[in-house]
C-alpha positions as CSV (number, residue, x, y, z in Angstrom):
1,X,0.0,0.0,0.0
2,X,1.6,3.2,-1.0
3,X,1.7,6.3,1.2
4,X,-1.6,8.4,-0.6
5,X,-3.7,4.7,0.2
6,X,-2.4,5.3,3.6
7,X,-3.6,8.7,4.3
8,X,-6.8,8.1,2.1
9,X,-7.6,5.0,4.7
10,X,-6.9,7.5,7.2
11,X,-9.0,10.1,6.5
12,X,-11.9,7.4,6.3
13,X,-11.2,6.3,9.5
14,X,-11.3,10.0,11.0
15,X,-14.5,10.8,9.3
16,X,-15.8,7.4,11.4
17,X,-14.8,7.8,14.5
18,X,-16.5,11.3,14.0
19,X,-19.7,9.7,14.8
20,X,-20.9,8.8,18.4
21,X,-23.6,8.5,20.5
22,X,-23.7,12.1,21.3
23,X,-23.0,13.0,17.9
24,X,-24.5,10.6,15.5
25,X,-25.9,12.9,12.4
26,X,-23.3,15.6,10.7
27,X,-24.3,18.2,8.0
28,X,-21.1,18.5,5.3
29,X,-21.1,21.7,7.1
30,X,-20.1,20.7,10.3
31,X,-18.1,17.7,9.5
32,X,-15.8,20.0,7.3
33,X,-15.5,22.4,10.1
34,X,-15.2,19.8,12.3
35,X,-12.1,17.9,10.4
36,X,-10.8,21.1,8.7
37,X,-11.4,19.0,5.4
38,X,-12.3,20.9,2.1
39,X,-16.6,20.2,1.8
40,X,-15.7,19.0,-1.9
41,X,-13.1,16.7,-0.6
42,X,-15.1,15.4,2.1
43,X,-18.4,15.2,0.0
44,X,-16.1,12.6,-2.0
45,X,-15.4,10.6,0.7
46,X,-18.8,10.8,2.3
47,X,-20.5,9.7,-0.9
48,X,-17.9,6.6,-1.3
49,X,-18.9,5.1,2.2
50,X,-22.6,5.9,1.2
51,X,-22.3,3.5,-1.9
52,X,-20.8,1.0,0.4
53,X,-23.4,1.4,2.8
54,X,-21.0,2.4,5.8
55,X,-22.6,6.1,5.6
56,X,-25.7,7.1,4.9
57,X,-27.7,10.2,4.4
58,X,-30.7,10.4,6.1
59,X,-33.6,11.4,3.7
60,X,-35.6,13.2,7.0
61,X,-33.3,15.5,8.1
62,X,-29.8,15.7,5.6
63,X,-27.7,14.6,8.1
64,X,-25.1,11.7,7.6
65,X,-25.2,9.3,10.1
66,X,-23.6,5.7,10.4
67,X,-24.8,3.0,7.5
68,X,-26.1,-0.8,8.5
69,X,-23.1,-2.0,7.1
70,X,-21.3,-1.2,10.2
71,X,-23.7,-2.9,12.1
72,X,-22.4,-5.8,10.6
73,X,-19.4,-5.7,10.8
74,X,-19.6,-4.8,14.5
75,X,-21.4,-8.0,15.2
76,X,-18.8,-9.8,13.6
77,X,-15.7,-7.9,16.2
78,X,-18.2,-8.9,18.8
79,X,-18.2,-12.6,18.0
80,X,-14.5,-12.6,17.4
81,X,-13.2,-11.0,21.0
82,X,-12.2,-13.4,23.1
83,X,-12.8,-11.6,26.1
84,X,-15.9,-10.8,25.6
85,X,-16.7,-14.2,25.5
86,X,-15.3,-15.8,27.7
87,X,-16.3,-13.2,30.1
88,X,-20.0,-12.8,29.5
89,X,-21.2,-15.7,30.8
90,X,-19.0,-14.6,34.4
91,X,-21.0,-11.4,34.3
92,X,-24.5,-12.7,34.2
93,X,-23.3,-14.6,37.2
94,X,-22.0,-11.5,38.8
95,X,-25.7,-9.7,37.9
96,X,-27.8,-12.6,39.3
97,X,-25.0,-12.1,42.7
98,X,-25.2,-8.8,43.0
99,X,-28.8,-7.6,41.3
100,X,-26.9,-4.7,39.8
101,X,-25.4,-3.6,36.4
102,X,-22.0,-5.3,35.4
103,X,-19.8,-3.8,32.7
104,X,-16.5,-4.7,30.9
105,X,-14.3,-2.2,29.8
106,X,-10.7,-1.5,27.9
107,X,-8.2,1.1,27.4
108,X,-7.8,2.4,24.1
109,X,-6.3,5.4,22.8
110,X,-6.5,7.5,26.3
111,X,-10.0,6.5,26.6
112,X,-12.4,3.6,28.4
113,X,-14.6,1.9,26.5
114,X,-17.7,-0.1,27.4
115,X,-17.3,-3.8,25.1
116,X,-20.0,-5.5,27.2
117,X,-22.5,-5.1,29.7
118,X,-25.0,-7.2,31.1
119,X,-28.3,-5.1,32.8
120,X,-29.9,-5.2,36.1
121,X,-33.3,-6.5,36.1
122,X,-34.0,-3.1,38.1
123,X,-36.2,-0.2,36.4
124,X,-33.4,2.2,38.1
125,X,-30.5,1.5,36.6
126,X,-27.2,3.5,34.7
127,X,-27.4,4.6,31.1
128,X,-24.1,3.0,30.1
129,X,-24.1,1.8,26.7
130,X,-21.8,-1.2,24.8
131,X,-19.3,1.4,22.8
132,X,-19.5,4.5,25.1
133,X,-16.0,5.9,25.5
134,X,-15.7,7.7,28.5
135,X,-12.1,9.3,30.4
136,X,-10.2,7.5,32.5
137,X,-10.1,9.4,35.3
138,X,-13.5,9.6,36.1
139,X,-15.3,6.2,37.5
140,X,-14.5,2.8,39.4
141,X,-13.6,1.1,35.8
142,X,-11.8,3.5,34.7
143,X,-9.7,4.6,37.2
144,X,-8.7,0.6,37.8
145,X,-7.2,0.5,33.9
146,X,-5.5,4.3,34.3
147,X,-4.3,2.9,37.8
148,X,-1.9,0.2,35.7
149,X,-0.9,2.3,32.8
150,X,2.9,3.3,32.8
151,X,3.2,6.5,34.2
152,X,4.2,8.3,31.6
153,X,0.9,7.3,29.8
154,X,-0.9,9.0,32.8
155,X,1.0,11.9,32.3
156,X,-0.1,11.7,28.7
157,X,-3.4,11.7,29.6
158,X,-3.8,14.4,31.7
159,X,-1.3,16.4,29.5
160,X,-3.1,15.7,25.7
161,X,-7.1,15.3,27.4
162,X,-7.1,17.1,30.9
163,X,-9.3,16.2,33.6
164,X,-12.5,17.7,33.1
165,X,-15.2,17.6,35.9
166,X,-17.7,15.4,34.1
167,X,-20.0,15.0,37.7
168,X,-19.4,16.3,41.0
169,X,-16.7,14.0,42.9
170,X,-14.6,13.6,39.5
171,X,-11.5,13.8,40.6
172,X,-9.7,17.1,38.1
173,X,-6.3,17.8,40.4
174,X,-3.6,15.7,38.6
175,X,-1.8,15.2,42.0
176,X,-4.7,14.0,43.7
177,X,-5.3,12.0,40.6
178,X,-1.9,10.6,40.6
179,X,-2.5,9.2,44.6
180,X,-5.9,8.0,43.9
181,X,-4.3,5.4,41.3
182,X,-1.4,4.8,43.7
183,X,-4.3,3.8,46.6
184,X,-6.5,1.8,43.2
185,X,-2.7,0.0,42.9
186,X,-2.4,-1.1,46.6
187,X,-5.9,-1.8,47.1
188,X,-6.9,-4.2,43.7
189,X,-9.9,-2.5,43.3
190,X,-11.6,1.0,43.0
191,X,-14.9,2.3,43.7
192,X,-15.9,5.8,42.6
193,X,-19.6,7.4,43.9
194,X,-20.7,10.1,41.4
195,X,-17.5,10.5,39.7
196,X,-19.3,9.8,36.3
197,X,-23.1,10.3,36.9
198,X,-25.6,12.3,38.8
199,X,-26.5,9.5,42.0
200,X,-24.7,6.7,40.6
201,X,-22.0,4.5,42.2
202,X,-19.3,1.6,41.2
203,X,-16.3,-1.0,41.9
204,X,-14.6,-2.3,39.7
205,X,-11.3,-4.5,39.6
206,X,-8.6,-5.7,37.0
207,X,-8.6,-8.5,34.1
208,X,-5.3,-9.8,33.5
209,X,-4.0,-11.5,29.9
210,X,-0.1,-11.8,29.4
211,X,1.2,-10.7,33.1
212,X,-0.8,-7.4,32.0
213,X,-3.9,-5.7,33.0
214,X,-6.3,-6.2,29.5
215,X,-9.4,-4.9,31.1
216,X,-11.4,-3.8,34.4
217,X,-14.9,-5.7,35.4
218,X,-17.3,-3.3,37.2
219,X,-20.7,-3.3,39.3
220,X,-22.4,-0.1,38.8
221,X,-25.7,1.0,40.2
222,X,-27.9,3.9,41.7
223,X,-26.7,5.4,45.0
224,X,-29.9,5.2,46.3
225,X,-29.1,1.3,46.5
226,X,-25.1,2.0,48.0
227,X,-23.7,1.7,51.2
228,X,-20.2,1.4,52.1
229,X,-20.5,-2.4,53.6
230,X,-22.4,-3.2,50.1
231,X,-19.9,-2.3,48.7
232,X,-17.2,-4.1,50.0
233,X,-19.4,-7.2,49.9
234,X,-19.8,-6.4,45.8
235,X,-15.8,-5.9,45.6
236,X,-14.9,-9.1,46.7
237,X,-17.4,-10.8,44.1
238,X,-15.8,-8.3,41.4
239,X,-12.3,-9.9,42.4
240,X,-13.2,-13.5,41.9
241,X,-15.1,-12.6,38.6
242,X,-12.4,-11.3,37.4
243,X,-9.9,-13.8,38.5
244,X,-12.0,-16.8,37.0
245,X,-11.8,-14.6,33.8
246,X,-8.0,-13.9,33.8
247,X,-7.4,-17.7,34.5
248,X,-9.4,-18.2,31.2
249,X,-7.5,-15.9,29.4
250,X,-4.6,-17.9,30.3
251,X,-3.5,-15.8,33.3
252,X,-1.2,-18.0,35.5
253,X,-2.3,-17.2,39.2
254,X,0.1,-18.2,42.0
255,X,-1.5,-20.3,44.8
């Protein structure tokens, strides 16, 4: 592949991960802006994923928005993840323990993102979709993978993203940051309460493949349902969820 097939692939990919769930339709206007692409260049693109049916323009109001294709496709990187797999059935256990929301999450590219999740039967519950990137500073999950990055990918972090207050106890100094993950280290496990959402609460603890840290397995629910001796009760379950998932993945785990 020669270096113009490089940059064209890309530009496709940044015109993709454009799209999110709080941003799911773009005028040309607005992704131009947005990308600092020439609208005649990015019309070109934008009407090549549409005959491939990766974009799509919707005929109600203009916007571009992602194109079944994807949906695809995303089914099929679901099937293929081994993690997700072989942790899923783990977390309904977890659910049916605990009565509470259970998510899987992974770093990638200074962000968390949500792979899996298996719902509370609860009517209260969080709105935390499979695919939602969130920081990694703010919540249980995310604090446990930022806790076992090398430091100078923390530093990274709050250098290139900062550490925006995204609910009331996020935690936005980077020194106080920088203990929290030194107490998430010592401990195993971190919990956060309203670091992410308005009355909302979690634990989470680590996922090991490879002698590393691959991903975090997390009870969230509402405060209204949280105390503190709950919540150790829910950490310890978190541990040995995780653990049977690691040993799975082919963790070794010394007796």
């Amino acid at each position: 592949m020669n270096a113009s097939s490089v940059k064209t692939v890309d530009r496709l990919v940044n015109i993709l991960d454009c799209f999110s769930q709080e941003q799911s339709g773009w005028s040309l206007a607005e992704l131009s802006a947005h990308l600092g692409l020439p609208k005649s260049t990015l019309h070109r693109f934008l009407v090549s994923l549409e005959s491939h049916n990766i974009l799509r323009r919707d005929p109600a109001d203009k916007l571009w928005r992602l194109g079944y294709r994807l949906v695809t496709w995303g089914e099929l990187a679901a099937e293929s993840t081994g993690l997700r797999h072989v942790a899923l059935p783990i977390m309904h256990d977890l659910v049916a323990a605990t009565g509470e929301t259970v998510v899987l999450t992974v770093y990638q590219d200074q962000e968390v993102v949500c792979i899996e999740k298996v719902e509370t039967s609860h009517s209260v519950r969080l709105a935390l979709g499979v695919g939602t990137r969130r920081p990694p500073h703010a919540g249980a999950s995310s604090k446990i993978l930022m806790a076992y990055l090398p430091d100078e990918e923390v530093q990274a972090i709050i250098r290139n993203r900062g550490l925006s207050q995204v609910c009331t106890n996020t935690i936005t100094d980077p020194d106080e940051l920088v203990a929290e993950l030194g107490r998430v280290r010592e401990r195993g496990y971190a919990e956060s309460v309203e670091e992410t959402d308005p009355g909302a609460w979690g634990v989470a603890t680590p996922i090991y493949e490879n002698g590393d840290v691959a991903a975090a397995i997390g009870i969230v629910g509402p405060s209204l349902r949280f105390t503190s001796e709950l919540a150790q009760q829910y950490v310890a379950l978190c541990r040995d969820a995780a653990l049977q998932v690691s040993i799975l993945l082919g963790a070794k785990i010394e007796s």
